[in-house]
C-alpha positions in Angstrom: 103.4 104.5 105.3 106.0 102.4 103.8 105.4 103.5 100.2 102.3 104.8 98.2 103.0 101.5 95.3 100.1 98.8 96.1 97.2 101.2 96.4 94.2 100.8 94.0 94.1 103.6 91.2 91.6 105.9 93.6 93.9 105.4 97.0 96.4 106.8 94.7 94.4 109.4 93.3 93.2 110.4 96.8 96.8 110.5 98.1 97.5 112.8 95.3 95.1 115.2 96.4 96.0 114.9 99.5 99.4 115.7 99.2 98.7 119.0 96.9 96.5 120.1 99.5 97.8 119.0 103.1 94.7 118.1 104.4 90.8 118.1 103.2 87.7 117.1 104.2 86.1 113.3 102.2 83.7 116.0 100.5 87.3 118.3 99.6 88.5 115.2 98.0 85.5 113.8 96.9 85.2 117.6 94.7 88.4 117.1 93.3 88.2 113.8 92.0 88.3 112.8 88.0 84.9 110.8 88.0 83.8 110.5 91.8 82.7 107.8 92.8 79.6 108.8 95.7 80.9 110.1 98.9 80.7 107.0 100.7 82.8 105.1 98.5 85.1 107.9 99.1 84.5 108.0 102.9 85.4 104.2 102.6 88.2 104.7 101.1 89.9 107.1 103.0 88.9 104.5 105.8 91.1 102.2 104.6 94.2 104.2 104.0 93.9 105.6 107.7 93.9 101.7 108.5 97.1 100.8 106.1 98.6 104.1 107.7 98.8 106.4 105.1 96.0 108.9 106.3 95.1 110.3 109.8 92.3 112.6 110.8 91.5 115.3 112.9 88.0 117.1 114.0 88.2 120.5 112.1 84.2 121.6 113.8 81.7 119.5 112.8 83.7 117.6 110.0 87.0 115.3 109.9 89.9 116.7 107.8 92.4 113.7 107.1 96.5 114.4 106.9 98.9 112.1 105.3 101.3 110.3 108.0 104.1 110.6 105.7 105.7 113.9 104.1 105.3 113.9 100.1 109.2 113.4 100.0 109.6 110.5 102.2 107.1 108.7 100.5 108.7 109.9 96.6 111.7 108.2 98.1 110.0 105.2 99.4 108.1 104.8 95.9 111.0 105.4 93.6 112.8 102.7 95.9 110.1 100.1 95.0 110.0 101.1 91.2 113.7 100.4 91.6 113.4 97.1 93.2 110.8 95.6 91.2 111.5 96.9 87.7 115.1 97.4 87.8 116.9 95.2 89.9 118.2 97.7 91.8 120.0 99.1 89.2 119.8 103.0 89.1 121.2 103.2 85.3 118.8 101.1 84.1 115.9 103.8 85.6 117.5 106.6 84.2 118.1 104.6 81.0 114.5 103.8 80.8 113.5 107.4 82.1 115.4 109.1 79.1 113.6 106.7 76.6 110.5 107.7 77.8 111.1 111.4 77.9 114.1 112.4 75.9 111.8 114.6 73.3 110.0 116.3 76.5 112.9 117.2 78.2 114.6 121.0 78.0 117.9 121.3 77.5 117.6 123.3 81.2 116.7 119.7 82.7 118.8 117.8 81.6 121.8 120.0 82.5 120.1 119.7 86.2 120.3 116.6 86.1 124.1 116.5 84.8 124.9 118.4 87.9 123.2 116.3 89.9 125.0 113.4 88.9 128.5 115.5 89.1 127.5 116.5 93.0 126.7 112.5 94.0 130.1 112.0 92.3 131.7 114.4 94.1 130.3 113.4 97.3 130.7 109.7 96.9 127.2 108.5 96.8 
């Protein structure tokens, strides 16, 4: 999987799932989905993301339980890299710029002290 951006609102939200779970069954899914569409849209679905390579399956008895190809944090990385790219320009201020505009109320004095440090560390290790 190169990166989750480019998948309809459901691949998405299956992905989702997926990832909180580790694996599940279409009917799994299909149960935890905001407005389900019938289970062989979601059967069809799940169809195609095994054929973009996002999703692979394995017999668990008499059912198929699908797993995603990529670990959660690989494919963060990957997506953040693409938000990057298309609406930054590459430029990581202008993300954290626009991520502080966003949620400046929301965010707890505790965060954003995390995320000073985190800046002080890539400093101090040249990144």
């Amino acid at each position: 999987m190169s990166a989750l951006p480019g998948l309809s609102r459901r691949e998405r939200q299956i992905m989702d799932i997926l990832y909180q779970r580790g694996k599940a069954s279409v009917s799994e899914v299909r149960e935890l989905m905001k407005d389900a569409p019938g289970y062989s849209a979601v059967r069809a679905m799940m169809g195609v993301l095994e054929e973009k390579g996002h999703l692979r399956h394995q017999a668990e008895g008499l059912k198929y339980v699908y797993i995603p190809t990529v670990a959660r944090e690989k494919a963060k990385r990957s997506a953040v890299k693409h938000l990057l790219d298309t609406f930054f320009a590459g430029e990581p201020d202008q993300i954290v710029a626009a991520l502080l505009d966003v949620s400046a109320a929301r965010l707890t004095r505790e965060e954003l002290d995390r995320m000073s440090e985190m800046i002080e560390v890539a400093k101090r290790e040249g990144k």
